[in-house]
N, C-alpha and C positions, 0 to 999 in steps of 0.2 A: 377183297383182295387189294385194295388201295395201298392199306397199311405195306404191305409189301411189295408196292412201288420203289419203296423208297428203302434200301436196304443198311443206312445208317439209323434210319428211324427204328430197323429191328435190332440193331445192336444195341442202339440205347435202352431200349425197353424190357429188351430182354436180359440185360446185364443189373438194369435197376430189379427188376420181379425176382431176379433169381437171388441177389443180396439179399432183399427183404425175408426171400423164403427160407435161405440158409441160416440170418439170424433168428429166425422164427423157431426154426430147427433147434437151437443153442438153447436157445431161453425156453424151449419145450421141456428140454432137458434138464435145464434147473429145478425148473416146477415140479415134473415131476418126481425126478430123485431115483428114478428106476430101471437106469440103462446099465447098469454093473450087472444086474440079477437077468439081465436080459440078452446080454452081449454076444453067447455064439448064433441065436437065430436072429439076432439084430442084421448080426455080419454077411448072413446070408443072405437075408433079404435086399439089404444094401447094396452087394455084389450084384443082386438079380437086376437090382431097377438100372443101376447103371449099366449090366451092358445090355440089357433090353433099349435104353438112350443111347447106347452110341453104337446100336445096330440100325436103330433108326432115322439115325444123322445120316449113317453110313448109305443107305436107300435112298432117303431125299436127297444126297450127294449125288446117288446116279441115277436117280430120275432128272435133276435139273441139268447134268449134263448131256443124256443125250438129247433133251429135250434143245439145249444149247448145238450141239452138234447138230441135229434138224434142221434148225435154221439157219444155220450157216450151210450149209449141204441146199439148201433150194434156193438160197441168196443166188448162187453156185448156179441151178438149175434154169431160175429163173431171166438170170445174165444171158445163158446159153439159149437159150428159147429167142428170146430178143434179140439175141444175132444173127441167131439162125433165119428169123424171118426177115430182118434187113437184108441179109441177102437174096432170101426168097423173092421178095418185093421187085429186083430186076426182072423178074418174070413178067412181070406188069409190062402195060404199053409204057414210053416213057413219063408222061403226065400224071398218071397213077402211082406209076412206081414211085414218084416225088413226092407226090403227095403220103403217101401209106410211110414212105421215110421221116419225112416231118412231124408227122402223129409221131412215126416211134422215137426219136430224139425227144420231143417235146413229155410224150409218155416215161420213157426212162428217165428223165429230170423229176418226174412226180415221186418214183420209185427209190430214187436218190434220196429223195424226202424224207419221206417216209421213213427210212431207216437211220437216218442224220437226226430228225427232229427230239427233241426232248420234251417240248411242250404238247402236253395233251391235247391241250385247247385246237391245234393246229392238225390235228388227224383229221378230223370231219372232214375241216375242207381240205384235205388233199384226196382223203378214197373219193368226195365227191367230182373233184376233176380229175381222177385217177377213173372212175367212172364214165362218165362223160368221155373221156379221150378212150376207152373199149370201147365206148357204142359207136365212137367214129372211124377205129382201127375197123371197127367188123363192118360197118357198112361201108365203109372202103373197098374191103377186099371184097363185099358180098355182091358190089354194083358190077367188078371187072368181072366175077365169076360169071354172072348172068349173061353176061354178054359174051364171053368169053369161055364157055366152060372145058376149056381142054386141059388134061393132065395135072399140065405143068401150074395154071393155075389153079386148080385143085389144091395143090400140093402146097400151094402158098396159104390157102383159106386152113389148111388143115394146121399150118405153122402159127396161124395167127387166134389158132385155138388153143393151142399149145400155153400162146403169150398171157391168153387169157386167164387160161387156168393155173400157171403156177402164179400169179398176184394169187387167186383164191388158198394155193394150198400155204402159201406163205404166212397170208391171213391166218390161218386155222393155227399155223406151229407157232404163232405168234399170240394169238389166246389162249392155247394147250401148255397150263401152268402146273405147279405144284396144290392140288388140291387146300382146302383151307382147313377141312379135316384133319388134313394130314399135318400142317401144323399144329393145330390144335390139340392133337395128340402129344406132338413132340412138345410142344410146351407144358402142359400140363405134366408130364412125363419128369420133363426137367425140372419144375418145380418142387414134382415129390422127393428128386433124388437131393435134390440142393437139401431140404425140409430133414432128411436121411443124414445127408452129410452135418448138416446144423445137432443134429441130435446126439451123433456118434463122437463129434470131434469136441475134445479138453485139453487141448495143448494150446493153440493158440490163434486169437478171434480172425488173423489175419488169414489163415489157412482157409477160412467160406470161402474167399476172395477166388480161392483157383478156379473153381470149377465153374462158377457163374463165367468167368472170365473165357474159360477155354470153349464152353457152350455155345456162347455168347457167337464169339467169333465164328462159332461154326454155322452157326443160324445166319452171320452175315453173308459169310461164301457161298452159303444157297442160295439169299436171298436175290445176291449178285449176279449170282448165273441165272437164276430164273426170273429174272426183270430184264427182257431185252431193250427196253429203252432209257433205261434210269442205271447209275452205278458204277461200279469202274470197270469190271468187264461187258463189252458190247457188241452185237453185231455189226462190222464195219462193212457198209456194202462196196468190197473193192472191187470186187469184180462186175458192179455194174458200172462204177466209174472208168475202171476200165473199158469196160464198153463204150461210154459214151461218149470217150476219147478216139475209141475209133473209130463213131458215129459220126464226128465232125462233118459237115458239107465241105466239098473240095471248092 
């Protein structure tokens, strides 16, 4: 799934395979001389593969957007958890509650991260102190509950579970990609129909050029929407920023 990190690396490649394929197409059809005698079940077969491909476009179009919408929807959830338990955290004695606010300002700066960064290299170590700063958010809350175990702090520990788990389901709609099957499909797919179009077409060698082209592009806009961290559409986390602007210590 690397390769479609990087969602110019699929237009390129997919624009050069499908040229190749469509003159391959052409020059099938020189050789072999027997598309006249063959021309109404040519036409139908041609008709079948393409919109079989651009029924298929049509689906990876909306898997990767709600897949895209997901995440941005628990960007959303996840902001709101973490507010919600900063202000939970007054429930704490005062020194606690300073404390449990400091993790979380320091914690939404990781989370901030996270979704800003572009470099791969640079995940590890942020889930790793994105890690780290959970296990001191919960023993935080878990030392005031022990001592404390009334209601009200209850209700904070049950907030700071909350914090915990949307990071995890974030995580999940953030590796919940476009299968590679399912490219694999659509490419091979697109090749046959380019290979089709190469075969059928005698007018003129410029005409391959449409359909790798329009393909092409279309493989890019998935590939865009379903790379949350590479590309020109991205998850912006503004509503954690916003958060953490109203996290500021007074």
């Amino acid at each position: 799934m690397a390769a479609f990190n990087s969602p110019f690396f699929v237009l390129i490649v997919t624009l050069i395979v499908q040229i190749i394929a469509a003159f391959c197409g052409n020059r099938l059809r020189r050789t072999l001389k027997a598309y006249r005698e063959q021309r109404p079940e040519f036409d139908v077969l041609r008709t079948a593969a393409l919109t079989l491909l651009g029924l298929l476009i049509g689906f990876s179009f909306a898997m990767a957007v709600s897949r895209y919408d997901q995440r941005k929807n628990l960007e959303e959830a996840e902001a709101n958890s973490i507010g919600t338990e900063y202000l939970r955290a007054g429930l704490f004695p005062p020194q606690d509650a300073a404390r449990v606010r400091d993790l979380l300002r320091k914690y939404t700066d990781k989370r901030i991260s996270y979704y800003e960064t572009k470099d791969e290299r640079l995940i590890g170590e942020i889930d790793a102190a994105t890690s780290k700063l959970q296990a001191d958010l919960w023993s935080a809350v878990l030392v005031v509950s022990k001592v404390e175990p009334t209601p009200p702090v209850t209700l904070a520990l049950s907030g700071m579970n909350e914090v915990i788990n949307s990071q995890g389901y974030t995580q999940a709609a953030w590796w919940n990609r476009i299968p590679l099957t399912a490219w694999a499909l659509m490419g091979i797919i697109a090749i046959a129909c380019n290979i089709l179009l190469g075969y059928g077409e005698h007018r003129t060698i410029w005409f391959l050029l449409v359909l790798p082209a329009i393909v092409s592009i279309s493989f890019f806009l998935i590939a865009d929407i379903d790379s949350p961290r590479t590309g020109l559409i991205r998850i912006l986390p503004q509503n954690l920023i916003a958060q953490q602007t109203l996290m500021k210590p007074e």
